[in-house]
KEGUTI-298653 format. One record per residue: residue number from 1; residue in one letter; z, x, y of N, C-alpha, C, O, CB in turn. Coordinates in steps of 0.02 Angstrom, whole numbers, plus 50000, padded with zeros to 5 digits. Glycine has a CB too. Layout:
// KEGUTI-298653
<rec NUM, "a", <Z, X, Y>, <Z, X, Y>, <Z, X, Y>, <Z, X, Y>, <Z, X, Y>>
...
This chain:
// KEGUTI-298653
<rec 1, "x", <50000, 50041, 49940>, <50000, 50000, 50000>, <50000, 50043, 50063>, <49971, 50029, 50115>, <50060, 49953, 50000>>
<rec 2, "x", <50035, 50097, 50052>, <50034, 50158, 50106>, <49979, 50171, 50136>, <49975, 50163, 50197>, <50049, 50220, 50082>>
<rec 3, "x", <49916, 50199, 50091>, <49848, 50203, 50099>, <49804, 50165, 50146>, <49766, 50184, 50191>, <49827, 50193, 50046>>
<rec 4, "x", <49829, 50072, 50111>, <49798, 50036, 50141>, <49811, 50031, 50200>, <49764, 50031, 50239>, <49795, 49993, 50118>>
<rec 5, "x", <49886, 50026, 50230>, <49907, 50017, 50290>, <49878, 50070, 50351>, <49857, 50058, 50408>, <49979, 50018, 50281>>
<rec 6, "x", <49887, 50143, 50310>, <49839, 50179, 50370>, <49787, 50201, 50383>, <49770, 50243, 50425>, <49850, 50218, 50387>>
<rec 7, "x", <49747, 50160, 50331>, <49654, 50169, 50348>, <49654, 50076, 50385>, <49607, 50063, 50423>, <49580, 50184, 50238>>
<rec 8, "x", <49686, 50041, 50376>, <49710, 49995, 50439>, <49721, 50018, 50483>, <49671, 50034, 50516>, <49759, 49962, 50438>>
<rec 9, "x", <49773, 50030, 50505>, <49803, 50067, 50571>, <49728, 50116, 50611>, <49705, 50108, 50667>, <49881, 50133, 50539>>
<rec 10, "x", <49709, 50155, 50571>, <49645, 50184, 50592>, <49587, 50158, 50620>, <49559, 50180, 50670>, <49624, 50209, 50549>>
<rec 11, "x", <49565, 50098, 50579>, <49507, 50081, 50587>, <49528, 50019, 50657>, <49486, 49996, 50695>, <49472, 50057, 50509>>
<rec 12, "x", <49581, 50007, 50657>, <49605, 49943, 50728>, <49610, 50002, 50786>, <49590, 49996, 50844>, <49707, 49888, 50717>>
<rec 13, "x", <49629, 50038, 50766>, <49637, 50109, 50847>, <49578, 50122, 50861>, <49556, 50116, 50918>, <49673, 50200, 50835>>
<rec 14, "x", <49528, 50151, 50789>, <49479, 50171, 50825>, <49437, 50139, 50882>, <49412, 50167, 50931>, <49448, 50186, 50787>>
<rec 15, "x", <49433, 50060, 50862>, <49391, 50005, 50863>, <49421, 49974, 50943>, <49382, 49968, 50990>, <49402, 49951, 50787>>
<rec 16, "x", <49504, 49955, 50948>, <49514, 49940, 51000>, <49504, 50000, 51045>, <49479, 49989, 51100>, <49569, 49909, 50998>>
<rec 17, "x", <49518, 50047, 51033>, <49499, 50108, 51076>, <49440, 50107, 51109>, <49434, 50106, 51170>, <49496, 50165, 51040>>
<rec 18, "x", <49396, 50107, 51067>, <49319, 50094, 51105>, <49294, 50026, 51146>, <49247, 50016, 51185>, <49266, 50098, 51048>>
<rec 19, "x", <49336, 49994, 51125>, <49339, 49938, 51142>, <49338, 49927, 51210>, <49292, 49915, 51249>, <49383, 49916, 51116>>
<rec 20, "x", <49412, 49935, 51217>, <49457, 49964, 51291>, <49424, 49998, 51331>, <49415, 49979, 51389>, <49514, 50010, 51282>>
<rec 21, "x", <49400, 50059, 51304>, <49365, 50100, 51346>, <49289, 50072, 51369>, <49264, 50103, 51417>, <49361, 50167, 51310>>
<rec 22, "x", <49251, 50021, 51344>, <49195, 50007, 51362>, <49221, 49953, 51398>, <49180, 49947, 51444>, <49144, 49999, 51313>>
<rec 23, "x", <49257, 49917, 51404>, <49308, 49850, 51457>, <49298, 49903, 51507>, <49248, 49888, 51540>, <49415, 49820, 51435>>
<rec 24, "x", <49322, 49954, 51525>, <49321, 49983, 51588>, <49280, 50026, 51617>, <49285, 50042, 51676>, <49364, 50006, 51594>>
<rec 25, "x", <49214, 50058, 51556>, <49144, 50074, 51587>, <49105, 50024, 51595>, <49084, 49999, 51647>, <49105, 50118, 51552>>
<rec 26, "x", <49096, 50011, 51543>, <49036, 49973, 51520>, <49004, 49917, 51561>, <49043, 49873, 51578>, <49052, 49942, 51459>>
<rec 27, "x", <48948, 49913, 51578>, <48905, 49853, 51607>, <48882, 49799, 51571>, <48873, 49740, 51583>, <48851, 49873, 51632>>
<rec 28, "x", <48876, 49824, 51538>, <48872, 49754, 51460>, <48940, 49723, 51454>, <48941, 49662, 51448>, <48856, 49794, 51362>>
<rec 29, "x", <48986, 49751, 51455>, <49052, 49723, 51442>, <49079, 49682, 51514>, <49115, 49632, 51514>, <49105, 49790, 51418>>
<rec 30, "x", <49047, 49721, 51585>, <49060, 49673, 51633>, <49029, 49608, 51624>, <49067, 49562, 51640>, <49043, 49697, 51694>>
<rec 31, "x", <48966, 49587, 51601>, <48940, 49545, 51593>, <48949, 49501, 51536>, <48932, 49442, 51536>, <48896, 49563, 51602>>
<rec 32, "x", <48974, 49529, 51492>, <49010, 49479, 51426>, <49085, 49454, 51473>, <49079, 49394, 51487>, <49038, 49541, 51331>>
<rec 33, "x", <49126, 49473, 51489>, <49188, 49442, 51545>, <49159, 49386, 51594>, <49183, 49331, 51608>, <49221, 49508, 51601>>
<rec 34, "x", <49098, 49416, 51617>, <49069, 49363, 51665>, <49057, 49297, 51618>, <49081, 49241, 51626>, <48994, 49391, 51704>>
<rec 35, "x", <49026, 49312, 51581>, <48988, 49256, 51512>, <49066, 49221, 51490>, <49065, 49160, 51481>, <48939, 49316, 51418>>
<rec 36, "x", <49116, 49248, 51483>, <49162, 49220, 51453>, <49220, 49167, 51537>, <49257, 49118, 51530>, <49202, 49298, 51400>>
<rec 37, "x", <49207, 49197, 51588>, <49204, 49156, 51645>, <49289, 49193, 51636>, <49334, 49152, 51626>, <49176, 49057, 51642>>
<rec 38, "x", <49305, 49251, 51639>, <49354, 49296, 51656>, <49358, 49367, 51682>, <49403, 49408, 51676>, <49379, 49297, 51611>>
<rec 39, "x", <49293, 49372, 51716>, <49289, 49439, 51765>, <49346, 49478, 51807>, <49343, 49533, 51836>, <49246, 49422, 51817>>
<rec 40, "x", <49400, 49433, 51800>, <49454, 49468, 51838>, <49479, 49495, 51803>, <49501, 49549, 51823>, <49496, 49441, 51873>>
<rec 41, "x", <49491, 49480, 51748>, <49539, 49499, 51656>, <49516, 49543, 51635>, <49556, 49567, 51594>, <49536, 49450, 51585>>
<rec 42, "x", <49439, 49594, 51641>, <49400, 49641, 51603>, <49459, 49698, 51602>, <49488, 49715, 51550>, <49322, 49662, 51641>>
<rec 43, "x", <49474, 49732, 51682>, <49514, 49765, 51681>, <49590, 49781, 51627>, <49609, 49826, 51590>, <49517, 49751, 51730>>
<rec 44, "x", <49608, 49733, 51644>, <49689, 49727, 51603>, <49676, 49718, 51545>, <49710, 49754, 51508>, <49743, 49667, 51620>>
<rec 45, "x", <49627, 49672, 51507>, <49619, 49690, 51463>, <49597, 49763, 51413>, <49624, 49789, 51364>, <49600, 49654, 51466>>
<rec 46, "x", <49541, 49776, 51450>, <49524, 49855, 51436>, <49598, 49901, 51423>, <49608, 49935, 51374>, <49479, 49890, 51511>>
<rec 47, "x", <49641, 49892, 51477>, <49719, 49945, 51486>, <49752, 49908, 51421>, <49753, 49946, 51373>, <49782, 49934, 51580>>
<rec 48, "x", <49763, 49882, 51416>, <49802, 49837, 51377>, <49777, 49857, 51287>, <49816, 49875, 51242>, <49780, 49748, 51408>>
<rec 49, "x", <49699, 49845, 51281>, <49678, 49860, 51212>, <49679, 49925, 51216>, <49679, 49938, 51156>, <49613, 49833, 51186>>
<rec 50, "x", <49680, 49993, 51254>, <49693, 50043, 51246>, <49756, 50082, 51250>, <49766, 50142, 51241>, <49660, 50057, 51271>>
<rec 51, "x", <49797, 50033, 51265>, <49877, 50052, 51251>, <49902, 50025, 51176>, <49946, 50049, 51140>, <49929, 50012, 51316>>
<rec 52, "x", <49863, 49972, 51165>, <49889, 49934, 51091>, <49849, 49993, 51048>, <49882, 50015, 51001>, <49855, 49832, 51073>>
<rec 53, "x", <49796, 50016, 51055>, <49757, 50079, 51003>, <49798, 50135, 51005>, <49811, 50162, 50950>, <49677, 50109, 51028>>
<rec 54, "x", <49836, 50173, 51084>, <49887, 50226, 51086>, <49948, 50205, 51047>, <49994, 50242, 51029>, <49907, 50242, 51160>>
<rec 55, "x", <49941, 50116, 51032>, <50030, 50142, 50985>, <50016, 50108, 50921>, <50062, 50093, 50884>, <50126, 50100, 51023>>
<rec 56, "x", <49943, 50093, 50903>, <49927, 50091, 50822>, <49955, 50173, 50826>, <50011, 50192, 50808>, <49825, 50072, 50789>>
<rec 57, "x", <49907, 50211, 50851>, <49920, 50292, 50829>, <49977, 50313, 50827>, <49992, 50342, 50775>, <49894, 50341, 50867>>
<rec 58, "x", <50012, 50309, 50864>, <50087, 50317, 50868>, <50121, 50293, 50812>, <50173, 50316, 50789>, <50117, 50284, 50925>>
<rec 59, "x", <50092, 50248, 50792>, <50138, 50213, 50726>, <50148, 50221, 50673>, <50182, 50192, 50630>, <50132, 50167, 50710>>
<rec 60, "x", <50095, 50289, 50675>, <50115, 50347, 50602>, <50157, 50363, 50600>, <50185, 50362, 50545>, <50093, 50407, 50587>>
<rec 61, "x", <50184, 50383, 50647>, <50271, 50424, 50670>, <50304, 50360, 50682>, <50358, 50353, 50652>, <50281, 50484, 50757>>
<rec 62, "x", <50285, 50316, 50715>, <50361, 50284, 50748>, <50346, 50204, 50702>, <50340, 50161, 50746>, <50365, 50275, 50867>>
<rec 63, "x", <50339, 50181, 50650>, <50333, 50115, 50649>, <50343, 50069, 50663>, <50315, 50024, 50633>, <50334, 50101, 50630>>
<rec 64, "x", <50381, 50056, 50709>, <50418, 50022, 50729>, <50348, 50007, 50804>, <50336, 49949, 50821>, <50503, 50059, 50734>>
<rec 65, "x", <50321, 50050, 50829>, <50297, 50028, 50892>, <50218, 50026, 50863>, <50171, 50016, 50902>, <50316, 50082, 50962>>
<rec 66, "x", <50210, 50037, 50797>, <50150, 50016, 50770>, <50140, 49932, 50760>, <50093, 49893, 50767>, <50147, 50054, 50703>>
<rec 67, "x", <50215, 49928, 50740>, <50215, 49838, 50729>, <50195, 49784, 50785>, <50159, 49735, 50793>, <50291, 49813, 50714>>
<rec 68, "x", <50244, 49827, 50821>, <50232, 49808, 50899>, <50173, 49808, 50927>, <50157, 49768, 50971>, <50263, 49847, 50941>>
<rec 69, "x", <50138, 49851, 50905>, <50075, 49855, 50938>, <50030, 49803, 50913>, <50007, 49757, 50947>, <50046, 49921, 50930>>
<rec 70, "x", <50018, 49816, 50850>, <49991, 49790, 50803>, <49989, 49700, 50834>, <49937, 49675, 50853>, <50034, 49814, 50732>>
<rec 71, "x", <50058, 49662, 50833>, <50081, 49611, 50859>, <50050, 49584, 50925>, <50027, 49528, 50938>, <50142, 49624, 50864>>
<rec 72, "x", <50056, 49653, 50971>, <50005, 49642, 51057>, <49934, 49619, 51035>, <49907, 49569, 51059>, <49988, 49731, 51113>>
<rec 73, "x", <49902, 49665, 50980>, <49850, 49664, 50973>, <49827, 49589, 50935>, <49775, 49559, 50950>, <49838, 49726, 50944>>
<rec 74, "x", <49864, 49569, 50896>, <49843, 49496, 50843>, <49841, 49451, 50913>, <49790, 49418, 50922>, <49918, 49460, 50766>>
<rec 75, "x", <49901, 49447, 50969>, <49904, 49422, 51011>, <49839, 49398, 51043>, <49814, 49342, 51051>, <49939, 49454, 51038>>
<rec 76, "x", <49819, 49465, 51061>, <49750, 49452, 51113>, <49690, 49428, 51080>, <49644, 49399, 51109>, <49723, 49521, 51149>>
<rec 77, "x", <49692, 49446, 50989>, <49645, 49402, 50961>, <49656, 49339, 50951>, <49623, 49305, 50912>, <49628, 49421, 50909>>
<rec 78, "x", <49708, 49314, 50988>, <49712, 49247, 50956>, <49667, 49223, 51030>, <49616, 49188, 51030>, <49806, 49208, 50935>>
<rec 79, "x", <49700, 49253, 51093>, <49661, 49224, 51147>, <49595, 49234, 51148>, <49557, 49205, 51187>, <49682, 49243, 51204>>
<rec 80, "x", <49581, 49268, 51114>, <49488, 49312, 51122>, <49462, 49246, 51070>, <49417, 49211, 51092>, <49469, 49433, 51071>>
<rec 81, "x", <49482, 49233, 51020>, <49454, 49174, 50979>, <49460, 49119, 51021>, <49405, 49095, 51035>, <49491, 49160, 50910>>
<rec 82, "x", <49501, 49094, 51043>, <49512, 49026, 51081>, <49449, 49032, 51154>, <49411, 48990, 51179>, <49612, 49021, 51111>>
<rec 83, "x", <49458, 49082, 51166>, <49400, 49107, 51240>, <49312, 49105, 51198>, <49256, 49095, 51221>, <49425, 49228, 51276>>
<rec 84, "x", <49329, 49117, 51147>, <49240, 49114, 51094>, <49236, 49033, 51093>, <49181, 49007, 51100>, <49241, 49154, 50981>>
<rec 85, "x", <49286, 48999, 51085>, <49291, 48928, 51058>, <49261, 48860, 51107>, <49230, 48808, 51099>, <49373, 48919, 51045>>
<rec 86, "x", <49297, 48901, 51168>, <49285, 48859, 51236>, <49217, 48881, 51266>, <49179, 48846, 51299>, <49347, 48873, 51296>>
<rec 87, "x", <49211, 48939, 51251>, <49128, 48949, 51278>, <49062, 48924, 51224>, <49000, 48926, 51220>, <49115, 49042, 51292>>
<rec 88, "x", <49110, 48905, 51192>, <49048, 48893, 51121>, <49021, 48913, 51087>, <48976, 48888, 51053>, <49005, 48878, 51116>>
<rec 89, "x", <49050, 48990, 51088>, <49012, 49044, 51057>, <49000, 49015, 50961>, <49040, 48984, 50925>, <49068, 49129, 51072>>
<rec 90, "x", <48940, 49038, 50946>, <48907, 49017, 50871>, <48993, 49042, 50828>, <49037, 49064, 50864>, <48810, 49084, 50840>>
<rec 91, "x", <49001, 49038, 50780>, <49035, 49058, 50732>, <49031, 49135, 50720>, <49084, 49166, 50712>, <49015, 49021, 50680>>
<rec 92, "x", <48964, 49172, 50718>, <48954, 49226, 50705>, <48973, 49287, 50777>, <48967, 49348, 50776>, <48884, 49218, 50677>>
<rec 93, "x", <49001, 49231, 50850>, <49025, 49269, 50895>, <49078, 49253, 50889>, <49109, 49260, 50942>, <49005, 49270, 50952>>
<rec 94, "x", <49122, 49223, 50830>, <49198, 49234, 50832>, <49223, 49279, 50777>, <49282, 49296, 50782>, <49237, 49165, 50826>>
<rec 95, "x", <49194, 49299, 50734>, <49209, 49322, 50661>, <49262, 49398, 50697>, <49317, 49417, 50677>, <49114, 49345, 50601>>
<rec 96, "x", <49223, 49426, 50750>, <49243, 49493, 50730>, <49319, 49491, 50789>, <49358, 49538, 50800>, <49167, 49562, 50747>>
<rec 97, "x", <49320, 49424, 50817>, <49388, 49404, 50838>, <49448, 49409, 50790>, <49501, 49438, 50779>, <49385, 49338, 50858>>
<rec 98, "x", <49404, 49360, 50770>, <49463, 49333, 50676>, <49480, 49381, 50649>, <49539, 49391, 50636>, <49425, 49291, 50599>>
<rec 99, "x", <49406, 49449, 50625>, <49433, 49483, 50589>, <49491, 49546, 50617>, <49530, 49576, 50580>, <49378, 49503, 50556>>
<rec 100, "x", <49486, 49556, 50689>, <49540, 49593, 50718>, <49613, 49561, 50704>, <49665, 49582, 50679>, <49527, 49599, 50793>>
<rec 101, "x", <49594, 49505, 50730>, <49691, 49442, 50731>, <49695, 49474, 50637>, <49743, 49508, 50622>, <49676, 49283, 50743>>
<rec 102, "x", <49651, 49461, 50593>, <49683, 49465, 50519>, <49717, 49531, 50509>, <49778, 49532, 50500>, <49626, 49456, 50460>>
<rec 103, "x", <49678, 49593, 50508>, <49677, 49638, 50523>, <49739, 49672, 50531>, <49774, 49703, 50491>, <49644, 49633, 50561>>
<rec 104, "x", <49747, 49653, 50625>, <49820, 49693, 50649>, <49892, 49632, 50617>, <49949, 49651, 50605>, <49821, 49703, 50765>>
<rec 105, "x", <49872, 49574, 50612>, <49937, 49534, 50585>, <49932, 49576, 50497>, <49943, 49526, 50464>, <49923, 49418, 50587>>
<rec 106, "x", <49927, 49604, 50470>, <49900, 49619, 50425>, <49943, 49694, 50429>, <49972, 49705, 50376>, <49822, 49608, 50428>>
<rec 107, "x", <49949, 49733, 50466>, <49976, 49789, 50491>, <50051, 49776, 50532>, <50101, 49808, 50515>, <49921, 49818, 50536>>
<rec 108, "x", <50050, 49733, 50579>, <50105, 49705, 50578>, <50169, 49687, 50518>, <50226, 49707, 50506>, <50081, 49661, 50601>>
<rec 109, "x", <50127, 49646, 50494>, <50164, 49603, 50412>, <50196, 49657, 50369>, <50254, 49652, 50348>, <50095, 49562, 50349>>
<rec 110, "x", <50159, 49707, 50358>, <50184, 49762, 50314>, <50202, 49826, 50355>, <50206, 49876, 50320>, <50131, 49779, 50260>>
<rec 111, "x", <50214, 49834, 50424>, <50255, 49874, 50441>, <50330, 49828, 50467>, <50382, 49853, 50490>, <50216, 49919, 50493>>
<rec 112, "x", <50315, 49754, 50455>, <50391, 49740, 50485>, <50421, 49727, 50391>, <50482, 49721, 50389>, <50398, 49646, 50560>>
<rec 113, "x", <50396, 49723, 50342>, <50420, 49725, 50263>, <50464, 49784, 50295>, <50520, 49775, 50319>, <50354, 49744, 50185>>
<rec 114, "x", <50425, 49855, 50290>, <50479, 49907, 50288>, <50535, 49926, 50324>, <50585, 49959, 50310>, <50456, 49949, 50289>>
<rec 115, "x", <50510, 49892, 50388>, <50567, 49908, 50430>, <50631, 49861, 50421>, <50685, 49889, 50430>, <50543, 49907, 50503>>
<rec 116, "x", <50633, 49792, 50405>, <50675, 49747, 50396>, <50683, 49738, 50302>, <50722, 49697, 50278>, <50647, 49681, 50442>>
């Protein structure tokens, strides 16, 4: 289960990482915020998914702020699905919502087993 948990942990850092970081270059990503009718949110969100990726990583060492993180992160997929839902996005523009929320609750779930 060890294994699984940190090629999890990995693959949600890498992913929100880039993520984050294209929220705050990216021109495509200004225009998906616009499309989603939250241009003011690109920002904070971008900081936000790249602080939740700094404490997946962290959560090799500290698990405890992996959970935590992990938790921020299911968080914002729950709003990123509900924001696909209201714009109408097809099914196939919510999947990779869903599959983040499964994902980090998923990393969550079994770093709060060990700690509690």
């Amino acid at each position: 289960m060890e294994f699984l948990l940190h090629a999890a942990q990995l693959v949600s850092a890498l992913c929100f990482g880039g993520y984050g970081m294209g929220c705050l270059v990216s021109a495509g990503m200004r225009r998906e915020f616009e499309r989603y009718g939250l241009p003011r949110l690109r920002v904070l969100t971008g900081v936000l998914q790249l602080a939740g990726s700094a404490g997946l990583a962290a959560g090799f060492w500290w698990p405890a702020l992996g959970m935590l993180s992990a938790l921020g992160l299911s968080g914002m997929m729950v709003v990123a699905t509900g924001v696909r839902i209201r714009i109408g996005d097809p099914w196939s523009g919510r999947i990779q919502a869903l599959g983040c929320l499964v994902l980090n609750a998923f990393i969550a779930a079994v770093h709060a087993v060990a700690l509690f």
